[in-house]
C-alpha angles and dihedrals in degrees: 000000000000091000089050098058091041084057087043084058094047096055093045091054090051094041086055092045087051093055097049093047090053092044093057098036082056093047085047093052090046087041110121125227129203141149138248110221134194135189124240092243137164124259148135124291122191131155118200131181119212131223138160121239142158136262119245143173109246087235135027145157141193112212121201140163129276094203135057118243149110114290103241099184143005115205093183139058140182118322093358116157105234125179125220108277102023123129107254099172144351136222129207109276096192089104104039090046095056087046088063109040077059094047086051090048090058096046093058093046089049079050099052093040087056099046091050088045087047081061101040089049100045086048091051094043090053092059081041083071092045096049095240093122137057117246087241093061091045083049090049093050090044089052098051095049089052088054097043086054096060091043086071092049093051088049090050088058102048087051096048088044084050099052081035090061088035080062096048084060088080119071129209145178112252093194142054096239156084132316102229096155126039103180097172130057124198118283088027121127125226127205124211096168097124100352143034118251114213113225100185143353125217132201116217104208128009097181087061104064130181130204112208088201113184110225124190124257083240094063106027094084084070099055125088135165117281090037114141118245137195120186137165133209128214091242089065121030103167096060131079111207112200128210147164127247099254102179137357100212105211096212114101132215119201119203121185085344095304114125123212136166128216123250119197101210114179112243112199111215107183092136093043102227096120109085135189108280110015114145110233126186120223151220125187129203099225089172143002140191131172124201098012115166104233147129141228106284096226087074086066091061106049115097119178113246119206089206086060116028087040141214109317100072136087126225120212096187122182135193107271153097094225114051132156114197129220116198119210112182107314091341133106132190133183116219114196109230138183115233128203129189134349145206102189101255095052135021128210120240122212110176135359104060133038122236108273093034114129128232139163130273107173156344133258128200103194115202122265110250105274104019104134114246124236118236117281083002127134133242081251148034140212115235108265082222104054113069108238128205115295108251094036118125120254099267097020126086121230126239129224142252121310109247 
């Protein structure tokens, strides 16, 4: 009992096998089949990489102090508008003008040693000439008034290093520009023993702008000065800035083990809104055509294939890698083109086909009458075996380029 209803099982599943496999050999059969068509038209064609860099100012420079002391008075502030040559702070002079006030004083007393050791020595060198002296004692007289000598230069030097440092305690701008960074407040002190402290740093010019945009080692081999250039910031969404590739720097940084190269891109500022260090995000022209005869290039990927179109059509291959098909009537035929560039979405076609002239793009399996939809879904399907034009929804076939 048990073996016959095992046997009875058996039969039922292959019975019902048998069904399914009649009921979508018939909708196959009553399956539909068209084509989707474009036209070889002319458009634009242009590829771009993207990259993230910062906002800077073209010039700017941080000014600091050569000499150690306690700033007295600031004469900027933020964003304070300073021409080249004006006083900006001041540091206490009570140090470096008693520097120099020592530095003169010895320079007075290595004066007045020389001029006593120019005497002693012309009056030794004239009993030199009488013999009344030893030639030691002349030796000994010339040799104190060349020190002595020295001894005036190296006093010189500390005065003039003195009034030098009495100077540095003025500081100036040494740009016409803007005032983006104060490091120092009133009453601080600042050292300059083994380092320069920047007390400011001043932008040149806010309404020329540069992006140092880092771009990766895979894409920098595309981009080349003079290239055009859109980019955003955060701040504000809603605007597209434009700019030119200024300079591709050849040194490389290498960050966890990602290299990129800096590209210098100008960054035109007349309205101000750009500021130092916004992030932008870019995008760089590497190349641009206007008016280029092409087609989808997804028309350069269909084939027609005799196990799915059937039998009633007629295939007219020919020899080539690169082949667009006309169809007239039931009758296909396959034309070998050059191409040229691409962007991706169209290719450029250089020979093989004149502008107007209509080829395939896809296929389309419509649905046989009856045949329940499924939701969302269309009256008709592309064929899950024929590439379709890159944008297009799921079910629904693309169109071409506008002419």
């Amino acid at each position: 009992m048990k073996k016959k209803t095992i046997i009875i099982l058996v039969l039922a599943a292959l019975l019902l096998a048998l069904c399914a496999f009649f009921m979508l050999g018939k909708k196959k059969a009553e399956s539909k089949i068209s084509f989707q068509t474009t036209e070889v038209t002319t458009a634009d064609i242009s590829t771009s990489i993207t990259a993230t860099g910062t906002i800077e100012a073209v010039t700017t420079v941080e000014v600091g102090t050569q000499v150690s002391g306690i700033v007295n008075k600031l004469y900027v502030d933020y964003n304070s508008v300073v021409k080249k040559g004006q006083v900006i702070a001041v540091l206490d002079r009570t140090n470096l003008t008693s520097e120099l006030t020592s530095a003169q004083a010895n320079l007075r007393s290595a004066q007045t040693e020389l001029d006593y050791q120019k005497k002693n020595y012309a009056r030794y060198a004239e009993l030199k000439q009488k013999d009344l002296v030893s030639a030691a004692e002349y030796d000994v007289a010339l040799q104190s008034y060349r020190k002595a000598q020295e001894s005036v230069k190296v006093a010189q030097q500390s005065v003039s290093r003195a009034k030098t440092n009495l100077g540095y305690a003025t500081i100036y701008s040494p740009i016409d520009g803007i005032v983006i960074s104060k490091s120092v407040e009133e009453g601080q002190t600042v050292a300059a023993s083994f380092s320069t402290p920047t007390l400011f740093t001043i932008a040149k010019d806010l309404t020329d702008m540069q992006c140092i945009a880092n771009v990766d080692e895979a894409d920098i081999g595309g981009v080349k000065e003079g290239q055009r250039v859109t980019f955003t910031v955060d701040a504000f969404p809603d605007d597209v800035f434009s700019g030119t590739v200024k300079q591709v720097r050849q040194n490389a940084t290498t960050t966890n083990n990602v290299v990129t190269y800096e590209v210098v891109i100008s960054a035109p500022n007349a309205d101000l809104k750009l500021k130092p260090g916004l992030t932008a995000n870019v995008t760089i022209f590497t190349l641009e055509r206007n008016g280029v005869v092409c087609v989808p290039s997804a028309a350069l990927r269909f084939t027609p294939e005799p196990s799915i179109i059937g039998k009633k059509y007629i295939i007219k291959d020919t020899p080539g890698e690169k082949k667009l098909w006309t169809l007239e009537g039931n009758v296909f035929t396959a034309h070998k083109v050059e191409t040229g560039i691409t962007d991706g979405v169209h290719t450029e076609i250089k020979s093989g086909l004149d502008e107007g002239t209509k080829v395939v793009l896809d296929l389309i399996v419509g649905r046989p009458e009856g045949e329940m939809m499924p939701p969302g879904g269309d009256n008709e399907e592309n064929s899950p075996f024929m590439p379709g034009p890159p944008g297009r929804n799921k079910n629904k076939g693309g169109s071409g380029p506008k002419k």
